[in-house]
N, C-alpha and C positions, 0 to 999 in steps of 0.2 A: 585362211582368213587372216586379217590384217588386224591385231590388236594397237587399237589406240588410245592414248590417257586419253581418259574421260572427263567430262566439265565436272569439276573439283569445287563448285562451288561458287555462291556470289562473288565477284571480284579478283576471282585465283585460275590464272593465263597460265601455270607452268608449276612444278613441279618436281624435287630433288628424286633422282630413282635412288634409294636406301640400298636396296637387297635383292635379289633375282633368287626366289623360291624354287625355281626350277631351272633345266639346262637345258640345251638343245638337245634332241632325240630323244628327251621324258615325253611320257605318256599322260597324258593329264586328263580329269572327267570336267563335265559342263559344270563353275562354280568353284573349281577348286583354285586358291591363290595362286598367282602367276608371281607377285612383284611387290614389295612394299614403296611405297612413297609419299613424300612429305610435306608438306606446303607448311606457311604462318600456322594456319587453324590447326590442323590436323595430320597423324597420323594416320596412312588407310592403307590396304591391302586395292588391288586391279585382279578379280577374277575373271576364269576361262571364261566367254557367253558357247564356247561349244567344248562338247570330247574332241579329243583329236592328240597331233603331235608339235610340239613342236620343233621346228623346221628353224629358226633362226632370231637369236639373242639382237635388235638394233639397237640398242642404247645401253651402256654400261655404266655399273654402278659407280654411286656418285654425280653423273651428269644432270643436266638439266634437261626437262623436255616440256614441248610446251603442249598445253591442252588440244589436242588433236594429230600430236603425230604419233608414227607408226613405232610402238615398243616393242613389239613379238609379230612373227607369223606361227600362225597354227594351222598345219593341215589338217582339213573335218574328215574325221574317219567317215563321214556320210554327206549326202548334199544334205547340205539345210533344209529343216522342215519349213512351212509356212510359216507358224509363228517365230520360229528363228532368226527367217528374214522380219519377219515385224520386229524383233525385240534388236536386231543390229541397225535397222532405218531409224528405228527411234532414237537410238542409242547417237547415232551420224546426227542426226536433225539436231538431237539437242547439245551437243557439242556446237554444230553450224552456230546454231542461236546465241550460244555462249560467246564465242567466238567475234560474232554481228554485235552482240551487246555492248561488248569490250570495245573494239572498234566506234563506238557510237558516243560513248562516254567522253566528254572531254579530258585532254592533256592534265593530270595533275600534277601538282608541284611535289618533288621529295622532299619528305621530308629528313630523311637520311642525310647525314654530314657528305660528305664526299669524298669522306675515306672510305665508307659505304656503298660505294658504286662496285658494277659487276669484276671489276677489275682494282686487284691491289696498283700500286705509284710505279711496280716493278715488272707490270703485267700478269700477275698471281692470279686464275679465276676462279670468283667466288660466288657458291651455292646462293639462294634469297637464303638459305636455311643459317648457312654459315653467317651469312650477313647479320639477319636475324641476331643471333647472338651476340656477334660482335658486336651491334647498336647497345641490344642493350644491358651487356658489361661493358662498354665505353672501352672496346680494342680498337685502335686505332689503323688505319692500312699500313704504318710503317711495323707495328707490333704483328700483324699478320704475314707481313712480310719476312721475320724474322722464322716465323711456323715453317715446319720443313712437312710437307703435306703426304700423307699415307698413301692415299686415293691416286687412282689413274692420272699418270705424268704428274706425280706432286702434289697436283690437286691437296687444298685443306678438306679433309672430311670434318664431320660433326664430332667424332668420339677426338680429334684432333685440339678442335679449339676447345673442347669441354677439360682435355686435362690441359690446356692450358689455363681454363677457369679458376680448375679446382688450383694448380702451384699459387694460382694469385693467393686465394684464397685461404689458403694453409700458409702465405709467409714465402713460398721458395719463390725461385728467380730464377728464369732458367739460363744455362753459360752464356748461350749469344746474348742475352740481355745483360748479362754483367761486364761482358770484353763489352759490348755497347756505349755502356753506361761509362767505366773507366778510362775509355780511348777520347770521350769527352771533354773539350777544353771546360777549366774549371766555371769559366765567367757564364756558360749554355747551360751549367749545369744549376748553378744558380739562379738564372730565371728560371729555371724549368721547377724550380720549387718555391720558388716565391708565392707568399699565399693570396690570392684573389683580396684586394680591397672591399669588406663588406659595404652595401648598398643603405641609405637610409630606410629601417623599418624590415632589413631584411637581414639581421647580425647573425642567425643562426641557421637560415637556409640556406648559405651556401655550399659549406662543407659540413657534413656529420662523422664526427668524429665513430671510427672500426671498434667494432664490438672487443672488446679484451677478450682472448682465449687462455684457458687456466691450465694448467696442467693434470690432464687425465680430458681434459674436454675433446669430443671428435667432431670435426668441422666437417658437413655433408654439404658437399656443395649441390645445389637445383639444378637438378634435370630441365629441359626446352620446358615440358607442360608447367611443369609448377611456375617457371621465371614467367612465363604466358600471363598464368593464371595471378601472379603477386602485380605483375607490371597493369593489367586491366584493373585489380581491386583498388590500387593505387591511383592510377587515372581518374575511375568512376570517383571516388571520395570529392577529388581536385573539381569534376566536373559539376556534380549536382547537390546541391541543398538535401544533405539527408535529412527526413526527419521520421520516425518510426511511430504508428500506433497501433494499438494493442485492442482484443477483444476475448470475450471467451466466449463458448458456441457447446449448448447441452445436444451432443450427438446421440444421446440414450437410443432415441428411434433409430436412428441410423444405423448403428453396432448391432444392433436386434435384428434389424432387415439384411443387412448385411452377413449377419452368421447364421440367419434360415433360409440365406439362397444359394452360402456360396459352394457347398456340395451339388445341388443341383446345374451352377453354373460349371463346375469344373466337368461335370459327367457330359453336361449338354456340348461345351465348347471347347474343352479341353487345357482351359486357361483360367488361374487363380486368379479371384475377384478381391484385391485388397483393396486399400484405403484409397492408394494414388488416385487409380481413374475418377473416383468418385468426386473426392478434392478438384481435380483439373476440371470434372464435368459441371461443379459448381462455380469455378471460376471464369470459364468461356459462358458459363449464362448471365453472370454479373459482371461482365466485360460487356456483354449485348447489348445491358439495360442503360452502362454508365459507360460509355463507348471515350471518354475524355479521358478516362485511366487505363486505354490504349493507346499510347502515343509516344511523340518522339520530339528531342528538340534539335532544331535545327538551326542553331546562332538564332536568330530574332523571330522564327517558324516554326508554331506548333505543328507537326504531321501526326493527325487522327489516323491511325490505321485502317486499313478495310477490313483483311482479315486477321482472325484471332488466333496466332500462333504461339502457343504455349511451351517454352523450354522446362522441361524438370531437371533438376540438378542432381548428379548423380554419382556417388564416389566409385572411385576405380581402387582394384585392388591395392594398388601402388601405391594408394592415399591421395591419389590426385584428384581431381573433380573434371566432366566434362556435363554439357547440357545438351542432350538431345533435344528434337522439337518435335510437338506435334504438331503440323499441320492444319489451319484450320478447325481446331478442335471444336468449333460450335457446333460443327455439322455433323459430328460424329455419334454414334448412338453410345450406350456405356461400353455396350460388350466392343465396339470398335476401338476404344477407348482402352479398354484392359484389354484389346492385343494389341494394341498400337504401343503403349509404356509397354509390357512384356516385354513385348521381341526389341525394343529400344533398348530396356536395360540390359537384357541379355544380351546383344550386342556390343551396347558399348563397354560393358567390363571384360567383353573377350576383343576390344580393341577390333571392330568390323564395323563400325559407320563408316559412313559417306560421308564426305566432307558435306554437301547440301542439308544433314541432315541434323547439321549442329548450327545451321546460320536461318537469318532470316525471325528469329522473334520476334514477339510484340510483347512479352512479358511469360515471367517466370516463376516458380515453385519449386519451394525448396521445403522439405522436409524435416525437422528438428527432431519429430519424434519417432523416426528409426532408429535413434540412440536414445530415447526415454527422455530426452529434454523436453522442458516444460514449453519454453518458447527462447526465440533467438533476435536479434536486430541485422539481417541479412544485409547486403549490400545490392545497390542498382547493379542489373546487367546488359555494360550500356550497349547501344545507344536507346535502351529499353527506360520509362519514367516509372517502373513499379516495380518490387518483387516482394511476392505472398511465402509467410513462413508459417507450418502448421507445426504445431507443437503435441506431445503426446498424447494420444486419448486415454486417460485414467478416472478411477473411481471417484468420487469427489465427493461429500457431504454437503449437501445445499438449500439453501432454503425454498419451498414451493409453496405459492400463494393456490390458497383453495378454498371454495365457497363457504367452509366449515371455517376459516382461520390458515394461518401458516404453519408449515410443517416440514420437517427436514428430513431431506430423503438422500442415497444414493444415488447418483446419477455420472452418465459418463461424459465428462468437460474435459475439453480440449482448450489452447487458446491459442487465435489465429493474429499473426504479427504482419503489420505492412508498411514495408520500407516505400519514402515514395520523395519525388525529386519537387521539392515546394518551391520552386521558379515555375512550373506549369500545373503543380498538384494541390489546390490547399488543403485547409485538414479537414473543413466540410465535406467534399467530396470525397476526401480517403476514409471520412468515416461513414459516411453513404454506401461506400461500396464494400470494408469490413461488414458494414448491417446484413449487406444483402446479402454476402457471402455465407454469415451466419444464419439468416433466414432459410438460405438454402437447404442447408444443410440440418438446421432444424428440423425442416418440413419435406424431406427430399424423399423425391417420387420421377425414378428417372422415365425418361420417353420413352425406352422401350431397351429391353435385356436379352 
């Protein structure tokens, strides 16, 4: 059987192979990892779709391959069953699709400098992974050029330009860039440090001036995810009108329902019924009602969503964050709902999504109070116009209005924060839809468990 990358995702043709888990004449079971590989988004493993052997390594590590060619053959210890062949034609078709889509899309323009291209000035070839980076620490193709590459025939790998990150980083220089630099007539070298003419109105965005390091201080330089993850927070800031408002939401009923069902839900389903689903299940019903706080902007175009695809934000052991998505979450009942976030989370901190399975949102949730914070001011996750932050559920003293007079009781308050982008959001509707969220959740009574 002919293993091929798989569609990786909206908008991702191709693919860095990282690592080969297995060799040729291993024995491998149906599911077990074949091959780690890389793209912009994500990290993901390509498992076996059968038992069998394999028979033959086509693409080695480091290379590039594009979405549909042949990475492994595997001989099926048995002919395929029926549904085998169903789950490998599916598998073809939506590659095909992927594939037609791509094709269908117009030419876009790079936005990559053109030291960026697949090719260094000297013919060097470079991963999208390797490029990646190089974008964006600002390594030039003559500075790449100078990298003496690990990988297959030279090839720059990723752990290659990463410690060439981190010398930046820490101060060193490495020797070819010093004979470089020296061998330079004095007058080249002087321009090449002359400092940019500030612009009117713009005297201190051009250059920021390097963080001082002290001694005893240790400089960790960012890994791919995190530099991802700093370069999108960054963006989003530049892109959208934040503005954040706040609510608080008496969950009393809810904690109560909640802790007299969830033994019964684990015995019935075999999956722990926490807070998340509940939260996502109140938010895809207050996305239904106020469908303007699904949406997206598109230079001068609001795009209303159709469906309501909910990302939860999720730390990785590593400290990193990734955001899986649910799917459609309106449609989903609770109990789909707490196994769909389960097996999400579990997943993604054992590093096993699908690159599909982290794109495509319509808005997002984010958690403050798994760490016992009260509430957070979250950021857009773009090209998403909202994201909901719930804060910890704690005991709270409160006042309660009662036919007798007021009285102050115990109850459990939480308070729910909504970052939201005020070019398409204003704060009428973002507070319309906090209400209704906390309505929800006041008075929640799922459809069916």
């Amino acid at each position: 059987m002919n293993i091929a990358l798989p569609a990786m995702g909206e908008g991702v043709i191709e693919a860095t192979i990282n690592k080969w888990l297995v060799a040729e004449g291993d024995r491998v079971k149906e599911d077990d990892p074949l091959v780690e590989v890389a793209t912009d988004k994500v990290d993901s493993e390509v498992p076996a779709p059968v038992a069998g052997t394999v028979v033959s390594i086509n693409v080695k590590e480091g290379s590039i391959a594009k979405v549909g060619e042949i990475l492994a053959v595997i001989e099926n210890d048995a002919a395929p069953t029926k549904e085998e062949q169903k789950k490998v034609e599916k598998e073809v078709k939506r590659v095909r699709e992927t594939i037609e889509a791509e094709k269908q899309k117009p030419a876009e323009k790079s936005e990559s400098s053109p030291e960026m291209m697949s090719k260094t000035t000297t013919g060097k070839f470079l991963s999208p992974l390797v490029r990646n980076i190089a974008s964006h620490e600002g390594i030039t193709s003559e500075d790449l050029d100078k990298i003496k590459g690990s990988g297959a025939e030279g090839r720059i790998t990723k752990d290659d330009i990463l410690k060439v990150v981190a010398e930046r980083k820490s101060g060193k220089v490495s020797q070819e860039a010093k004979q470089e630099k020296t061998s330079e007539p004095q007058e080249k070298e002087s321009e090449k440090t002359r400092e940019p003419e500030a612009m009117p109105g713009f005297e201190n965005a051009v250059k920021k001036d390097p963080a001082s390091v002290a001694a005893g201080d240790e400089v960790i330089p960012m890994n791919r995810v995190r530099r991802i993850i700093a370069d999108h927070m960054v963006m989003s800031k530049r892109t959208s009108a934040h503005v954040t408002s706040f609510i608080d939401a008496d969950v009393t009923r809810l904690v109560n329902w909640r802790n007299a069902n969830k033994d019964r839900f684990l015995a019935a389903e075999g999956q722990k019924l926490t807070l998340t689903p509940i939260f996502i299940d109140a938010t895809a019903k207050a996305l239904h009602e106020l469908p303007m706080v699904n949406v997206s902007v598109d230079g001068s175009n609001i795009i209303k969503r159709k469906n309501i695809n909910i990302g939860m934000a999720t730390a990785l052991p590593d400290g990193n964050l990734i955001v899986p998505v649910i799917k459609n979450a309106n449609e989903k009942s609770l109990t789909g709902l707490a196994k769909t976030v389960n097996d999400l989370a579990e997943r993604a901190r054992a590093n096993k999504l699908k690159p599909d399975e982290i794109t495509g949102g319509t808005f997002t949730i984010t958690n403050f109070g798994s760490y016992h914070n009260l509430a957070g001011t979250p950021i857009i996750n773009q090209p998403q116009a909202a994201i909901l932050g719930t804060g910890v559920v704690r005991k709270t003293p409160v006042v309660i209005e009662t036919a007798e007079g007021d009285v102050i009781a115990i109850r459990q308050i939480m308070i729910l924060s909504l970052s939201y982008d005020h070019r398409v959001i204003d704060g009428a509707l973002a507070g319309k839809f906090l209400h209704k969220v906390k309505e929800i959740l006041e008075n929640y009574s799922p459809d069916s468990i």
